[in-house]
C-alpha positions as CSV (number, residue, x, y, z in Angstrom):
1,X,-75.1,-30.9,25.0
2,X,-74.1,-32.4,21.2
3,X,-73.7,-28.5,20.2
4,X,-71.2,-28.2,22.7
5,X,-69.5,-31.4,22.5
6,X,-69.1,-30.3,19.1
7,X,-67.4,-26.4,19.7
8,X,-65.3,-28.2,22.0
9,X,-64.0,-30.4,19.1
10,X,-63.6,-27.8,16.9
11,X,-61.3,-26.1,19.5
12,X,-59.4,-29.1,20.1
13,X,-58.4,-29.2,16.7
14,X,-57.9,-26.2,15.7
15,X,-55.5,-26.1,18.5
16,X,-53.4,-29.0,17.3
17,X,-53.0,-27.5,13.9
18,X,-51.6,-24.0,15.1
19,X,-49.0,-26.4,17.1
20,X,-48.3,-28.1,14.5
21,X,-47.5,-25.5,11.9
22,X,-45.9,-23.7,15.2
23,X,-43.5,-26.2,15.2
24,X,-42.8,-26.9,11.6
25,X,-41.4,-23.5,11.7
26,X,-39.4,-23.5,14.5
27,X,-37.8,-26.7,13.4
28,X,-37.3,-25.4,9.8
29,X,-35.7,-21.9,11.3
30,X,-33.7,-24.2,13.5
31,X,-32.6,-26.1,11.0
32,X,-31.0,-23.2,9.0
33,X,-29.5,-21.5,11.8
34,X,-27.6,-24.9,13.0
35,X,-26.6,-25.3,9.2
36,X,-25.3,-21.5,9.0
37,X,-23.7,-22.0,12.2
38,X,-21.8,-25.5,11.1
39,X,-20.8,-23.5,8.0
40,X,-19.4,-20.3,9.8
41,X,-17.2,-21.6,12.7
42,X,-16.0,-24.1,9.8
43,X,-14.3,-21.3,8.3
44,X,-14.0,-19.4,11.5
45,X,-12.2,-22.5,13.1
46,X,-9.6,-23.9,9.8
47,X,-6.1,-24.4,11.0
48,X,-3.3,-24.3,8.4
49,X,-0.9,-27.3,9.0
50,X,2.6,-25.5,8.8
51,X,4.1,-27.3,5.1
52,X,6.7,-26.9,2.3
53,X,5.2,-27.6,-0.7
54,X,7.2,-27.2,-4.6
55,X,3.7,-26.4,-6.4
56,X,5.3,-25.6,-9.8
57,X,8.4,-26.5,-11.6
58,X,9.6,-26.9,-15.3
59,X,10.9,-30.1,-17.2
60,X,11.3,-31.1,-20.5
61,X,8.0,-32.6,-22.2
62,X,7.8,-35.2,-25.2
63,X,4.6,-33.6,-27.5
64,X,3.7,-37.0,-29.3
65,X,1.8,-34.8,-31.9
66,X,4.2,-32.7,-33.0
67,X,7.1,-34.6,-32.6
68,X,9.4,-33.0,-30.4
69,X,10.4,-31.8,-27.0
70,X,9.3,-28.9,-25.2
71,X,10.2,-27.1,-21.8
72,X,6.6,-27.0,-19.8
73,X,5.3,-26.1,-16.7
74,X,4.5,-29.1,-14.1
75,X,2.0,-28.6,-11.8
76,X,1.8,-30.8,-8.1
77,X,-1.9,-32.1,-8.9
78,X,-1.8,-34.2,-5.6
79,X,-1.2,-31.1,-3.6
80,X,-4.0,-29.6,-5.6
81,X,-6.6,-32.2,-4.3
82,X,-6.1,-31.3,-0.4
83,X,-5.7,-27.5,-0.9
84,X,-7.2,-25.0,1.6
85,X,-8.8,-21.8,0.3
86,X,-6.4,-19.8,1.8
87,X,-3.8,-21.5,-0.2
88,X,-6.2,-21.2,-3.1
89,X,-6.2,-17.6,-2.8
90,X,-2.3,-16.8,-2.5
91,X,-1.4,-18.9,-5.5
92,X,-4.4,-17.3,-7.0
93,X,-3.4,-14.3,-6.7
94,X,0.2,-14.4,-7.6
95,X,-0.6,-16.7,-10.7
96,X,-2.7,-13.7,-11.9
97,X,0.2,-11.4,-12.6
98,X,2.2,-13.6,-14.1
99,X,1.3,-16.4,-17.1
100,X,1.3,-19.9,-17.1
101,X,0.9,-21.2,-20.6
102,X,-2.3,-19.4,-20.9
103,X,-4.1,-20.5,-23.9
104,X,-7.8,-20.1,-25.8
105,X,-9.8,-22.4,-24.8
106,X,-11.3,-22.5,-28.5
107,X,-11.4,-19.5,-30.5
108,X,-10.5,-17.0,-29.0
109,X,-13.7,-14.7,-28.0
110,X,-13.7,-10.7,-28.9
111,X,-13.9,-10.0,-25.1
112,X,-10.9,-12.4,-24.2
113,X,-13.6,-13.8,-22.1
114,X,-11.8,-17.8,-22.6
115,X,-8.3,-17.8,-21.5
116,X,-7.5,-20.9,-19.8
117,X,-4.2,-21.1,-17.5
118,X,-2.8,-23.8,-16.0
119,X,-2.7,-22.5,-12.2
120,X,-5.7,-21.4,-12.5
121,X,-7.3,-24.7,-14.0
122,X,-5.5,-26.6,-11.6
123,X,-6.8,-24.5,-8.6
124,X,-10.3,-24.9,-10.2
125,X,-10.5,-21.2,-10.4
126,X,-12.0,-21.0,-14.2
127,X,-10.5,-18.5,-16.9
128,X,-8.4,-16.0,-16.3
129,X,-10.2,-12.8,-15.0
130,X,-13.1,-14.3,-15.4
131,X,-16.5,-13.4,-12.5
132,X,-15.2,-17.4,-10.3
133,X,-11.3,-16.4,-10.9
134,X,-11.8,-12.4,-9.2
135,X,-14.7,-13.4,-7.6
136,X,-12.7,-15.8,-5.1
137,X,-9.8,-13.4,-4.8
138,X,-12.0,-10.6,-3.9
139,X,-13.8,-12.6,-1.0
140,X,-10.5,-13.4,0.5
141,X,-8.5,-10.5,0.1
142,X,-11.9,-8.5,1.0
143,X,-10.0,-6.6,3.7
144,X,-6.8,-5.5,1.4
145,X,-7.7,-2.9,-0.7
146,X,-4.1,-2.7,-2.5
147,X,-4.6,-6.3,-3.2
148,X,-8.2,-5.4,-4.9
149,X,-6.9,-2.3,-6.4
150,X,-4.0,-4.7,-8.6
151,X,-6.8,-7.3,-9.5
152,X,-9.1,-4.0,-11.5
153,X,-5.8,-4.8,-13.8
154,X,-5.8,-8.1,-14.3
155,X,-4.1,-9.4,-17.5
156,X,-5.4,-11.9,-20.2
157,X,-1.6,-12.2,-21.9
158,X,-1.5,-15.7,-23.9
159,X,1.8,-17.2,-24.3
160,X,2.3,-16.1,-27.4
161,X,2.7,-12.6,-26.7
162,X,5.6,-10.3,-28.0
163,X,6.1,-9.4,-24.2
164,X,5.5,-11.5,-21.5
165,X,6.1,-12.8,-18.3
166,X,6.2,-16.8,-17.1
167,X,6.7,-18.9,-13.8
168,X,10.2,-21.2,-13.6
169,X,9.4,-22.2,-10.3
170,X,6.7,-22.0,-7.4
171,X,7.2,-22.9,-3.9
172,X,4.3,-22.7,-1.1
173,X,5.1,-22.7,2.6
174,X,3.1,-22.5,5.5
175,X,3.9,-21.2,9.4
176,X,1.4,-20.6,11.6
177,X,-1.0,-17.8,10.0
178,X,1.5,-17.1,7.2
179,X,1.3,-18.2,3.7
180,X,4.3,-17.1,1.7
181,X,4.8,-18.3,-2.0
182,X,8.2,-17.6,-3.3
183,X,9.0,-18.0,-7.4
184,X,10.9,-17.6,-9.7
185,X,10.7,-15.9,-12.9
186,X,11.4,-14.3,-16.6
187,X,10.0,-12.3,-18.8
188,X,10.8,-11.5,-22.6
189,X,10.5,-8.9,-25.0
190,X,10.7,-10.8,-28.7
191,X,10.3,-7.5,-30.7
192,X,13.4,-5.4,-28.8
193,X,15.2,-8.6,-28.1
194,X,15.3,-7.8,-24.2
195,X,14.5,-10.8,-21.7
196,X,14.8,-10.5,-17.8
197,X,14.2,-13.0,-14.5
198,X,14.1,-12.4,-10.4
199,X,12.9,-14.2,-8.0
200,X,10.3,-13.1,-5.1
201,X,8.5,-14.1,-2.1
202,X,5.1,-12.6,-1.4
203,X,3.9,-13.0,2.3
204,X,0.4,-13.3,3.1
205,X,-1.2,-13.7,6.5
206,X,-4.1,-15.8,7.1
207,X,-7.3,-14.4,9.9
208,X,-10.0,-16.2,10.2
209,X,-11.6,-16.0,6.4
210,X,-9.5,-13.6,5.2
211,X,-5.8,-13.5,3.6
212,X,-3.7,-9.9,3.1
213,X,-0.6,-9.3,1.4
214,X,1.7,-8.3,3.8
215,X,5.4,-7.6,2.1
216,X,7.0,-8.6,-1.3
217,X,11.0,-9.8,-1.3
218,X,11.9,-9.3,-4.4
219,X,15.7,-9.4,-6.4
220,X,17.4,-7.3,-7.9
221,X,15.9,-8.4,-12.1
222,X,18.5,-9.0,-13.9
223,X,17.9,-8.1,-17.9
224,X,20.2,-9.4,-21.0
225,X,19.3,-8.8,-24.8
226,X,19.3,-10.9,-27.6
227,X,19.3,-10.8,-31.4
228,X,15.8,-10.9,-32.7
229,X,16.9,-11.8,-36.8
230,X,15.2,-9.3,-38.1
């Protein structure tokens, strides 16, 4: 009779261990999946509140170290704070053309690795062309080849380059699913003396978590020349 008081026992208990552990992983599988799930209709579900936004502009700046006043680029850094990906993305991508006082950050490195520019620092996007500044392009712009076939060139032109382009102006708006950014902008050629501007509006459409370029309005560039001195 003890004997078999004492199988049964054994049985007992080994009964409420494999229900135990049998539910430790149901509840950690559960967990995951909820978490995933929270995570994917997040993205799946973000609405784009319909705005106007002037993200970039140019003023005159005091430098206090050297002494004098320079034109510089201005950045809305409140705007910045309460961006959505999307947004993210379609400055992102224009800003990636086109520079922005892009400096070393440092010496500069043999593989141009450490080019800090100011959209892109003030997106939190890291250096220019660097694996977090593609990287996030390529995840949103994952279903527009043409749009991943212009980022294999991306630039790393610092400011003080004989021929270069820069932003005068950057406004963001937002309608429903579409994100167009619309700039301003000149370019100069200090060697030939040649300098140019236009302005242009690149449209983007927004689906789901995913952004394509849709169509570029662009001006007619109008170009002028200037004595170098040499």
């Amino acid at each position: 009779m003890t004997k078999y008081l004492y199988i049964l026992t054994l049985v007992f208990l080994a009964s409420c261990g494999q229900t135990n552990n049998n539910s430790d992983k149901f509840e950690g599988v559960n967990s995951d999946s909820v978490s995933e799930t929270v995570e994917n209709t997040s993205v799946k579900n973000l609405q784009l509140t319909d705005k106007t936004v002037k993200f970039l502009w140019r003023a005159d700046k005091y430098d206090e170290a050297l002494k004098d006043t320079f034109n510089s680029i201005f950045i809305d850094e409140d705007f910045c704070k309460t961006i959505t990906d999307p947004e993210r993305a379609a400055l992102g991508y224009v800003a990636t053309f086109i520079g922005n006082e892009c400096w070393w950050d440092g010496e500069g490195k043999d593989d141009r690795s450490n080019l800090k520019c100011k959209i892109l620092a003030a997106l939190n996007l890291g250096y220019q062309c660097s694996d977090k500044h593609l990287g996030f392009l390529r995840q949103w712009f994952k279903d527009d080849k043409k749009s991943l076939k212009e980022l294999e060139n991306c630039p790393t032109t610092p400011y003080t380059a004989t021929i270069q382009d820069t932003f005068d102006e950057i406004t963001l708006t937002v309608k429903g699913n579409e994100i167009s950014v619309f700039f301003k902008a000149n370019g100069v050629n200090t060697r030939e003396g040649d300098s140019w501007s236009w302005t242009e509006t690149d449209h983007f459409e927004f689906d789901n978590n995913n952004i394509k370029l849709i169509k570029k309005d662009e001006s007619k560039v109008k170009r002028d020349h200037f004595e170098t001195g040499e």
